[in-house]
N, C-alpha and C positions, 0 to 999 in steps of 0.2 A: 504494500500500500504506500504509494509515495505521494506526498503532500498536493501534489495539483490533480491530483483524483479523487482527492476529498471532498465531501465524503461518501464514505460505500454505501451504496443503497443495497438492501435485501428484505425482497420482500416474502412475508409470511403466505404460503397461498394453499388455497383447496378449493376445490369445488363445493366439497361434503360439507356439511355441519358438524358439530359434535364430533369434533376430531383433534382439538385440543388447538386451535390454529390462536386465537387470543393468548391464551395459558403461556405460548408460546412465545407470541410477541411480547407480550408484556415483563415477561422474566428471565427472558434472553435478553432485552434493552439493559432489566436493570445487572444483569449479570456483566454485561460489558462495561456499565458503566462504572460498576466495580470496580473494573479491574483501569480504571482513570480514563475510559474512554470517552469522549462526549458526546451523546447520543440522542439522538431527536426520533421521537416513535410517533408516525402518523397512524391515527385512527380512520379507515376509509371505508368502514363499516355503518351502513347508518342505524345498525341496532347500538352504536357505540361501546360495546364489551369491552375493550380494553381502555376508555376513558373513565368508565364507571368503576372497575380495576384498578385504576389510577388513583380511583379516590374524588375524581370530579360527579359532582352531585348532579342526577338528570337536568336539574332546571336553569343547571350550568355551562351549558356544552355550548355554546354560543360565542364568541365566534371558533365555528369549526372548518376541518378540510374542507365543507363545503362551501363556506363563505371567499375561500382563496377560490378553488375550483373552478366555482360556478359563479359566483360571484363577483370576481376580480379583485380580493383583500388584500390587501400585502402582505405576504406568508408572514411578514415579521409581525401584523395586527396579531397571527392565531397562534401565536407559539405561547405556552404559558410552562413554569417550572410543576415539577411535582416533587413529592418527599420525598425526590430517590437523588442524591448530588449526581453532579454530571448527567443528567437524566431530562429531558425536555417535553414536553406532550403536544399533541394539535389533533384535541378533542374529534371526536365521531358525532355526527347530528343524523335525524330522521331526514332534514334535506337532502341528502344524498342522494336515499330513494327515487328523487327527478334527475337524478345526474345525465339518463340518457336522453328525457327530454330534451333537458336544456343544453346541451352540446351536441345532439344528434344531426343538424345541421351544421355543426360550425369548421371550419376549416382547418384542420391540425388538430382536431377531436381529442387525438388520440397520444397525443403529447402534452397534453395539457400540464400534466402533472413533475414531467420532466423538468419543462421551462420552468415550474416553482422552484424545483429542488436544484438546478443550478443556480437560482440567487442566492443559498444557505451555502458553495462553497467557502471552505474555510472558517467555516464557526464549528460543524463536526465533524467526526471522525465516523460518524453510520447515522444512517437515517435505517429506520426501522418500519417497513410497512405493514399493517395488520390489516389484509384484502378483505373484502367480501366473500361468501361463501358462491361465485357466480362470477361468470368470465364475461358482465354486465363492461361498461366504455369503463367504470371506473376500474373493473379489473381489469382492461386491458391497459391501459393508462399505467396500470401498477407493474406491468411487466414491461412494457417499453422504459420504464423510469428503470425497474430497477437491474444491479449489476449481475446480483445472484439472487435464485432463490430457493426457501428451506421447503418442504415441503412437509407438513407432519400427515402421520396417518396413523389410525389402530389397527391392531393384529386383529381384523375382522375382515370376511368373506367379502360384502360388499363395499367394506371401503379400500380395501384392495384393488377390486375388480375399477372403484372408481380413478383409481391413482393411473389406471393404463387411460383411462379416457383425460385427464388432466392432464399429462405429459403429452398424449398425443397433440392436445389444444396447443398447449405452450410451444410445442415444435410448428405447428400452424400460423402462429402470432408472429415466431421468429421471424417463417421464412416469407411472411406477408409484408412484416411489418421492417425487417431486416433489421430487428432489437439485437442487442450483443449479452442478454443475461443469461444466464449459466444455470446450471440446477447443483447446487453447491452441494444439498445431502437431500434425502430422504430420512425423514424422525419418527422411528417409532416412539410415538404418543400413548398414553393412559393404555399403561402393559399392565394387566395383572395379569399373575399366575393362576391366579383361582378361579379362571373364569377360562371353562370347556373349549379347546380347539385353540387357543391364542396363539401357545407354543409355537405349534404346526406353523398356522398363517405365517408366524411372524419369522420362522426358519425359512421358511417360500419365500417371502419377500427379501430376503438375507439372499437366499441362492440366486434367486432374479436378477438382483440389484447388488449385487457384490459391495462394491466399492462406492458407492454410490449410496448406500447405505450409512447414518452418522455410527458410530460405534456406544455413542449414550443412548441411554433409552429414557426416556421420561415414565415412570410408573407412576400408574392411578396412586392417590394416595390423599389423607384426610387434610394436607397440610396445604397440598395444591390448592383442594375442592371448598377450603373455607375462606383463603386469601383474597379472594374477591371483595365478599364482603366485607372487610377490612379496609378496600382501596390500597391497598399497598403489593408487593409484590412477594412472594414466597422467601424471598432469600432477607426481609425485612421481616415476615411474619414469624418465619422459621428459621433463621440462618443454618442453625446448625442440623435441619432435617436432609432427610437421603436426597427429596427433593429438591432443597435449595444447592445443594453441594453436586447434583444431575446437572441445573443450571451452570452451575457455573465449569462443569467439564463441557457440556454443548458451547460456549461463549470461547473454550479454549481450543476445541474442534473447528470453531468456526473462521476464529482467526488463522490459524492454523492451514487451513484450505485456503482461505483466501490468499495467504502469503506464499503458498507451494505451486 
């Protein structure tokens, strides 16, 4: 990573629901920023999970990604701090939801999001996207902006089968749209052992996907599943849980690939 490519964009992405894609963004931002990185985490979701994760209160979310977006705010209007240092936020809103309205006509649609994220060079070191569950203008938007992206999935039949139809999308995007973003890992997400067939799935996706695969695994776990409501991030709720300490080897993974 050298300084005039700052900063990295990667975005969080799935098609699927419930597949840990917030959990993810929200405590991999704060795990890098741990580690002194400075990190700005755009919420592009309009149900806002990882804003409200944040600790921004619904009736707060204003101004958000969508106000730059759709809008035309100065990104520097929607950026606000959260309790995590080095750690930056830009709120999720239900405006979102019109995203394809209201740029569906307009010319360069589909870089909208880019043109924001180059006026933030040089203030971070990662922008952190947290996608919609839907390859909607705003998800594609997210993948032409960003440089890499993580992909989480559970060791579950159908959200496997859905990870071949998202990879194929994103190879679609590239060769459309001629994006340069990379598929940095594959996460296995909310792994329990106690729960029938996961194993298997989640050895299939290992032999699929080799290398391509991150080597941490994020496991379900009570400490993940109540951080939310907290507004804070797991390695704040819990630091010293399996979970928070998972984070922060994914943060070391990541950089790690980025730099190889």
């Amino acid at each position: 990573m050298t300084a005039q490519l700052l900063p990295v964009v990667v975005a969080v992405v799935n098609n699927k629901g419930g597949v840990g894609k917030t959990t993810t963004a929200v405590n991999l931002s704060a795990a890098l920023a741990s580690a002194e990185r400075r990190v700005l985490l755009i919420d592009l979701d309009s149900q806002a999970s990882a804003s409200l994760a944040s600790g921004v209160d619904r009736t707060r979310l204003l101004p958000s990604s969508a106000s730059v977006l759709l809008n035309g705010l100065p990104v520097e209007g929607a950026i606000r701090a959260t309790p995590v240092r080095h750690l930056d936020l830009i709120t999720g809103s239900i405006e979102l939801a019109n995203a394809d309205l209201v740029l569906g006509d307009e010319k360069g649609r589909e870089v909208v999001l880019k043109q924001v994220i180059k006026g933030l060079r040089g203030r971070y070191d990662f922008v952190i996207l947290d996608c919609p569950p839907n390859l909607s203008l705003i998800g594609i938007n997210a993948l032409v902006a960003a440089d890499a992206l993580i992909v989480p999935v559970v060791p579950q039949f159908l959200a496997v089968e859905g990870l071949v139809s998202l990879l194929a999308s994103v190879d679609k995007v590239r060769a459309r749209l001629g994006t340069r973003s990379r598929v940095l890992g594959i996460l296995l997400s909310m792994v329990d052992a106690g729960v029938k067939g996961q194993a298997d799935v989640r050895d299939q996706v290992r032999a699929q996907y080799r290398d391509r695969v991150f080597h941490t695994e994020i496991a379900a776990s009570a400490a993940v599943a109540t951080a939310p409501a907290t507004g804070k991030p797991v390695l704040a709720t819990a630091p010293r849980s399996r979970a928070a300490e998972a984070f922060r080897r994914l943060a070391g993974e990541v950089l790690q690939r980025l730099e190889g």
